[in-house]
N, C-alpha and C positions, 0 to 999 in steps of 0.2 A: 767452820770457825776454827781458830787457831786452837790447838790442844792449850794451851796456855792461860786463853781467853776458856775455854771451858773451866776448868782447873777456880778461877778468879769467880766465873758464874756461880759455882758451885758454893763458893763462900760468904757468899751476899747475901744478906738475910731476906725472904719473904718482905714486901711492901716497904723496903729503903727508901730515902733521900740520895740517890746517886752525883755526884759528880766527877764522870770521866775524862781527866789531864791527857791529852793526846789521841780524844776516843777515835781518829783513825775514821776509817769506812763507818762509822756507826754501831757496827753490828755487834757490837758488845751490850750496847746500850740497851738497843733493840731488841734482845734476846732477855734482859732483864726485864723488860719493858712488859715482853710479851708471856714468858715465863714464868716470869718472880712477883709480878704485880709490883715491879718497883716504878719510880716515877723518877725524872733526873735530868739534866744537863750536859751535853757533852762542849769538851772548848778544843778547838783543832786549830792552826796556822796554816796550815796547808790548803791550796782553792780545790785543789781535786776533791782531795780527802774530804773535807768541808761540803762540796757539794752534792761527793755520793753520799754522808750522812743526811743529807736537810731530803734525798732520794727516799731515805728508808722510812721518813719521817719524824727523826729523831728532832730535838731541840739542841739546838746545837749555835755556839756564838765561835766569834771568829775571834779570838784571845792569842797574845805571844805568851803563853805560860814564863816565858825565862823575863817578860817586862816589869820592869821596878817601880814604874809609876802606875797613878789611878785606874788607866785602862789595863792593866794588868791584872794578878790575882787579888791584888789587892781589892779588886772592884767587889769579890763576893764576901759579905758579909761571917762576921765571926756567927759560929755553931748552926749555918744553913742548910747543912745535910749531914745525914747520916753516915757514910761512907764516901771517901775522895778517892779513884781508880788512878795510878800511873802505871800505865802498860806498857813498858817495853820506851818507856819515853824516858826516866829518869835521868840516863848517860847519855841523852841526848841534849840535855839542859844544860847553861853555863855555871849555874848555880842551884845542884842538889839539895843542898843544904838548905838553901831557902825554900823551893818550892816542898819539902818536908814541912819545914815549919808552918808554911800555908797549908798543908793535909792537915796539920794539927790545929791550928786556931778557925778550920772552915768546917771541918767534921771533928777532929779528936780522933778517928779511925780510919785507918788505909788500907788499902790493900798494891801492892807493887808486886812487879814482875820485873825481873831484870836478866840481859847473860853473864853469863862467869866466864870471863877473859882467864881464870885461874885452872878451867875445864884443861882435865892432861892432856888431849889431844891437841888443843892450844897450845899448850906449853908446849908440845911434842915438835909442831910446824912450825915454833921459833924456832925452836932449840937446831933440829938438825935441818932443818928446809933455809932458818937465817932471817924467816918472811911471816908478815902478820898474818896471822891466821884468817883464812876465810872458811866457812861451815856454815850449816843450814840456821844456828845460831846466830851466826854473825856473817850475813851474808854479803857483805859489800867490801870491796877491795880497800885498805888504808884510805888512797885519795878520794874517794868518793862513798864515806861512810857518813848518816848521822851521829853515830857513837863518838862522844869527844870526852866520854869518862871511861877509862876502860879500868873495868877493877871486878877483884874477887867476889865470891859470896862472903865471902870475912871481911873484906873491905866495906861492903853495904852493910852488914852487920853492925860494925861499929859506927858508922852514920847512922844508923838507925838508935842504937842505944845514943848516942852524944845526942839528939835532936828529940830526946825525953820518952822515946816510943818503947812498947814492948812488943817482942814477937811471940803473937798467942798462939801462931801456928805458921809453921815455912814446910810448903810443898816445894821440893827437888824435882826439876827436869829433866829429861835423858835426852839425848841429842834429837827424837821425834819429837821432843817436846811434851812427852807425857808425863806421869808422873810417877818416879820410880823412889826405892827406899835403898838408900846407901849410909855406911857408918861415915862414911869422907865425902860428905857434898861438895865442898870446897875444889876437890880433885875430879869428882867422879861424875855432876853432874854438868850439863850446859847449860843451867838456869836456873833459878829458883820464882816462886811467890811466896811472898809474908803478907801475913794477915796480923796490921802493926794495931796496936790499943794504946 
């Protein structure tokens, strides 16, 4: 499992209401599932991804998270779980902003994982290379990235406060992706998780 996706397991409380925005292969779900005594929903777009989850036996629906009508998030009901996961999805959505306010009115509590386009080595492979950075973070070349929000850890910060949330706890990433302690997250890490209330 991704150190990340560990990192997010570890914060989920015993016997949750999951619902996982982009759960991917499953195995996050799964891991709660089987672990944490939690119970949950995963929603994916993608057919692969989607069909290795429905593999692991996860519950899993086929949702465009970034859709503005019925079949969208809107489909799930206000305060139906405990906890709403975006892994790794959030800068992958046309509208942040919204799919937060849906963690909020479908749980009240999140948890997100996001990278830091703000990480110095980033900055570094602009600055003197000229070229978007590619790292084990942000693995994919400009023209064929999902990432279509590139922003700091300060950057989600402040979407997170404007969209009513509070961060009860942010674990910092080191470029393995585990979880390291630095005075300058902002500079020093390649990711963070918040655990929003």
């Amino acid at each position: 499992m991704r150190p990340d996706l560990e990192v997010i397991a570890g914060l989920v409380p015993h016997g949750a209401r999951v619902l996982d925005l982009g759960c991917g292969d499953g195995q996050l779900l799964q891991t709660l599932i089987q672990q944490r005594g939690c119970s949950g929903t995963g929603v994916e777009n993608d057919p692969e991804s989607l069909i290795a989850a429905i593999r692991r036996g996860v519950s899993v629906m086929e949702v465009d998270i970034d859709d503005e009508d019925p079949a969208g998030l809107a489909e799930f009901a206000d305060s139906t779980y405990d906890l709403v996961i975006v892994s790794q999805t959030l800068q992958t959505t046309r509208r942040p902003d919204r799919v937060l306010d849906h963690v909020q009115r479908i749980a009240g509590r999140g948890i997100i994982s996001v990278p830091n386009f703000g990480y110095w080595k980033h900055r570094f492979q602009l600055l003197v290379g000229g070229r978007m950075p590619v790292s084990s973070a942000i693995p994919h070349p400009w023209y064929d990235t999902p990432n279509i929000h590139l922003s700091s850890l300060r950057d989600v910060e402040t979407l997170i406060a404007e969209r009513g949330f509070e961060v009860q706890e942010q674990v910092t990433l080191g470029r393995d992706g585990f979880a390291i302690r630095t005075p300058v997250p902002n500079v020093v890490a390649s990711g963070a998780v918040y655990l929003l209330g």
